[in-house]
N, C-alpha and C positions, 0 to 999 in steps of 0.2 A: 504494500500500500504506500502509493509515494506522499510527502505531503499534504498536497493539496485535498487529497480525496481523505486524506487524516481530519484534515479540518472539517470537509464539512459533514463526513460522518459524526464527529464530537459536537459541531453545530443542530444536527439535525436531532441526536441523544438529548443536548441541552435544552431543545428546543419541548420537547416531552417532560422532561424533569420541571418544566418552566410551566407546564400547564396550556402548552400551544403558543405563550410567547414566543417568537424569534428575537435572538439578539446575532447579528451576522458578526463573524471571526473577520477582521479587516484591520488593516491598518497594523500599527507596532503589534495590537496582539496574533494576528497572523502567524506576524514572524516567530513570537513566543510560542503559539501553539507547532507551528512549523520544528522548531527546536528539541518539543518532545520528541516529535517523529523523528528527527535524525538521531536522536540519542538512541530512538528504540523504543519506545515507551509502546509496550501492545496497545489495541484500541479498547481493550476490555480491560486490563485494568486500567486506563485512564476514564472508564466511564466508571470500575469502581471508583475509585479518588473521586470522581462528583457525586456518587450516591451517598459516600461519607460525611460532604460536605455540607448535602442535602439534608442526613439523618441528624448533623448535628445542630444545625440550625433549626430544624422543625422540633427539637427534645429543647433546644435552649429557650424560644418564646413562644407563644400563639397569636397570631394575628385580633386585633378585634371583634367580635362578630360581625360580619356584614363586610370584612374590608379583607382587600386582597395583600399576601405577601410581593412584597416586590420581586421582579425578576432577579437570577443572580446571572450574572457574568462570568465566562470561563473563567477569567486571570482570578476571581476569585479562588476559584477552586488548584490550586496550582502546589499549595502546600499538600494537600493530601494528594494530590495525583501523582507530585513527586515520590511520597512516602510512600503508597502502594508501588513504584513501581521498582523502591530499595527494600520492601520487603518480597517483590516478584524475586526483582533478581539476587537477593540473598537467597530465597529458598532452590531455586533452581540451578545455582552453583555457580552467579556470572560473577565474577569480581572485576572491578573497574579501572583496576591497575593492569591486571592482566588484556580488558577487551584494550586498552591504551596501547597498550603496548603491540598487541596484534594487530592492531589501525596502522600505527606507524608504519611496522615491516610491510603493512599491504602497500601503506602510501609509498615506501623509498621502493618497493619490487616497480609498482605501478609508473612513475616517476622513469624510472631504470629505464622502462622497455616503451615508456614513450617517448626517450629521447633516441633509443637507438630506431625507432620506429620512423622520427623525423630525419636523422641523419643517412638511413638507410633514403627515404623520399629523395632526399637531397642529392644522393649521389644518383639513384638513378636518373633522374629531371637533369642533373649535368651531362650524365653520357649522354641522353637520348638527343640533347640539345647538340652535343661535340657529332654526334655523328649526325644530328642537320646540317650542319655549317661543314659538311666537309671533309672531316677527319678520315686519316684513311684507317683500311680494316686491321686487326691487331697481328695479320698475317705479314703484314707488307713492313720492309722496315725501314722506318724514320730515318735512316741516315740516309736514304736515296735523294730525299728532300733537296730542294734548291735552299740558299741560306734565306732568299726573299720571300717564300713562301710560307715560311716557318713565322716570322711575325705577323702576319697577315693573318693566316688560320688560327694561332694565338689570340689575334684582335677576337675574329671572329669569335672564335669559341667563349672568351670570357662574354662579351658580350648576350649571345644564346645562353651563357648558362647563367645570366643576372637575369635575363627574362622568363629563362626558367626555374630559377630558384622563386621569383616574384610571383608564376603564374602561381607555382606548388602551393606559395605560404597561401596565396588570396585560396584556393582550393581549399587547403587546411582549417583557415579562418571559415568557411561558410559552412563548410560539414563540420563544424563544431557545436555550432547551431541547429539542431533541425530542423527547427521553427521558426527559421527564417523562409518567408518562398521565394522561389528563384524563378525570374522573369521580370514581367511588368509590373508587380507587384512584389519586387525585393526587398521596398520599405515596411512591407507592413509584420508586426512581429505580434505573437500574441499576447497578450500582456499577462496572464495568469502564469501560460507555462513560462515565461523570462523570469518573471519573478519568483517561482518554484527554482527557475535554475539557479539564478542567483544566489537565491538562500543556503542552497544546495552548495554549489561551488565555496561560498562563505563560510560554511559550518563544515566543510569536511575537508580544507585546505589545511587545517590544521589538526593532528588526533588527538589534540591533547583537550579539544574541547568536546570529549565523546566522554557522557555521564553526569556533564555540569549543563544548568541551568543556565539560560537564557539573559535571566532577570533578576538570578538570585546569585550575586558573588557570594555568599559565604559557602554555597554548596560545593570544594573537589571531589576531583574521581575517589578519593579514598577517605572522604569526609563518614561514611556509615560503616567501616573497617579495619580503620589504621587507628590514630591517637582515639578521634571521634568516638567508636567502639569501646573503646577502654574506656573513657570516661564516664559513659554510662551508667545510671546508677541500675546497679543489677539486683534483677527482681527476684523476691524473696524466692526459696523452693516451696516453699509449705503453702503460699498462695497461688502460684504454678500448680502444684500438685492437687490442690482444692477445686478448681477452673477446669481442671482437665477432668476429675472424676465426677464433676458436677455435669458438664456437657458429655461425658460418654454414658451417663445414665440416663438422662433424657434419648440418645440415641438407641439405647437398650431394648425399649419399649416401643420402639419403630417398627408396623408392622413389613417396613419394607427391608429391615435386616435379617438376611438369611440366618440359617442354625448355627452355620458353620464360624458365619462371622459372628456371630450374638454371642456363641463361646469363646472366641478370642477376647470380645471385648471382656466376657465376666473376667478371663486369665488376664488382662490390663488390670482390670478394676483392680482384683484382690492386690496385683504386684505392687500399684499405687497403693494401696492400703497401709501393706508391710514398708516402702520407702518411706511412708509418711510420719512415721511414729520418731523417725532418723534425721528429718529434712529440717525441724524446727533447730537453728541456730550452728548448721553446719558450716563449718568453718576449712578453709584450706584444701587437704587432701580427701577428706571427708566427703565437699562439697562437690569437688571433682569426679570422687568415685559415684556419688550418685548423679550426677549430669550425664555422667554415660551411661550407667545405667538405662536412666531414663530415654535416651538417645536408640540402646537396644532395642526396649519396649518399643519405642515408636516405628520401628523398624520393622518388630512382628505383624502391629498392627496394620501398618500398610501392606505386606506382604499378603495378608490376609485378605485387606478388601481391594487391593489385583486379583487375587483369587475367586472373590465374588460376584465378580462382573465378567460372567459366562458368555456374553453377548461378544461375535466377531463385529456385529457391525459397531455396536457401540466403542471396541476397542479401535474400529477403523476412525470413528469420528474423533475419540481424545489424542489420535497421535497426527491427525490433520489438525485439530485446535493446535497442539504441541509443535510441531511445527510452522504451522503460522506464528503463533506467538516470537520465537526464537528466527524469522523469518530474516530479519535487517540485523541480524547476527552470523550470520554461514558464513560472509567472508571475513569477518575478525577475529573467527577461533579454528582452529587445529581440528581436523577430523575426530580426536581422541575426546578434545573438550565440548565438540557437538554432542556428540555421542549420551558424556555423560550430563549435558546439561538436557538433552531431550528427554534423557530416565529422570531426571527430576521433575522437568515438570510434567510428566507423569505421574508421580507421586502426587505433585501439587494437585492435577484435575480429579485422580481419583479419590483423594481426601477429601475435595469439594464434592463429590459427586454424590460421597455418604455421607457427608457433613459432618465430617469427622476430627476432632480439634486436634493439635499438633502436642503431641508428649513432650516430643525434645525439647528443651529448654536453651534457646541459643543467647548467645554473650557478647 
């Protein structure tokens, strides 16, 4: 999905969120919302990030009786759309030092082999030019030459090959553009797609702006994983552990939870039980040993409800969602790191899919 079409799917979501208001994406916020999309930001969590934004303003006041909420505005919603989209790619295993760094090597490969792409042009637009003006064939040899002739076919040929170095670049320069048309109408440019390109060319000449915000300088690529992360204040276990046996119980009693799975989750519950009685005031190695733990457990669980989702076509739709999602990522990671980032967010959809809350406790 290139930009443009980012925008006005996120326009057209908002526009329902809004109650049939329209507020059109233009202008600086464009390019703001344009920014997610290059960073990558899937369209679904960025329409979560507005549901959040939605739920939190509809619990924080209620309108009058009789009187409407006002509309809200994407760039509103920007905080949470970011934050859903460092909790995407923390659970599906993208880290943002690492996609940086794979940008780059794309950009200096990419860089590489279009310079040797134009100097290859180059040389051939000289030969073709040296053998119009003349020159003779590479069987025949140059010393038979008269002395007069040799600066003359010289002229010549520099000459052919500045007009063909000129034709090549103007050639170069207009299929750069696509959207430019060529004829009688070679001034006219489209103004949507120029300005996608633009943005485009803008935000991706550089890789070091892949992961950061637009609009928000405090956000770097390693702002939710390096110091950022540590500073955190980390949340308790024994509240964790509360939240997770709270929502796997409500899940219990679902009649859409198979046997199979319904017995896993009782083996979670009980396991949570027995870590619970451990988790109030653990401190150090203690606290570490039971974060894995926990990290275990979460593991069975998912392995479990992979397993109960019997359906091939269903499994055909979450590894098409998965793939979309991880879509404006294929060429910044390693075959190896596709791989395992598309088994994650695997996990991620079929969690979603039994509404299943996350054991692990990440840090």
């Amino acid at each position: 999905m290139n930009p443009v079409e980012f925008c006005r799917e996120l326009e057209t979501y908002l526009c329902r969120k809004n109650d049939g208001h329209l507020i059109r994406i233009v202008g600086p916020v464009f390019e703001q919302v344009c920014g997610w999309a290059v960073q990558g930001v899937p369209i679904k969590i960025a329409q979560r990030g507005i549901d959040r934004y939605f739920d939190r303003q509809r619990s924080a006041s209620r309108p009058p009786m009789g009187a409407r909420r006002r509309p809200v505005r994407i760039e509103f919603c920007e905080a949470d759309i970011l934050d859903a989209f460092d909790e995407w790619r923390r659970a599906v295993g993208l880290s943002a030092s690492a996609l940086a760094r794979d940008a780059a090597s794309a950009s200096a490969m990419s860089a590489t082999s279009s310079a040797e792409h134009d100097a290859a042009a180059d040389t051939r637009s000289a030969s073709a030019d040296s053998r119009a003006a003349g020159s003779p064939p590479e069987d025949e040899a140059p010393g038979f030459e008269s002395a007069s002739a040799i600066p003359a076919r010289g002229a010549n040929q520099d000459e052919g090959s500045g007009e063909g170095s000129r034709a090549s670049r103007g050639m170069r320069e207009r299929d750069a553009d696509p959207h430019v048309a060529v004829g009688d109408g070679a001034d006219r440019v489209d103004r949507g797609a120029s300005v996608e390109a633009g943005l485009l060319a803008e935000r991706t000449a550089s890789p070091s702006n892949i992961g950061v915000s637009s609009s928000s300088s405090g956000r770097d690529a390693d702002a939710g994983e390096g110091d950022g992360a540590a500073a955190r204040r980390r949340a308790p276990l024994l509240t964790h552990i509360d939240r997770a046996m709270a929502r796997l119980t409500q899940r219990r009693v679902d009649s859409a939870i198979g046997p199979a799975l319904g017995e896993t989750i009782d083996g979670v519950l009980r396991d949570l039980d027995t870590m619970r009685a451990s988790a109030r005031g653990a401190r150090g190695d203690a606290r570490h040993a039971l974060i894995e733990r926990l990290a275990a457990v979460d593991r069975t669980l998912i392995e479990a409800a992979r397993a109960a989702i019997g359906s091939t076509t269903m499994w055909d739709e979450l590894r098409a969602e998965a793939g979309h999602e991880l879509e404006p990522f294929r060429t910044r990671l390693s075959p190896e790191a596709l791989r395992a980032a598309t088994e994650a967010a695997l996990d991620r959809l079929v969690r979603e899919r039994w509404r299943l809350p996350s054991v692990r406790l990440d840090e």
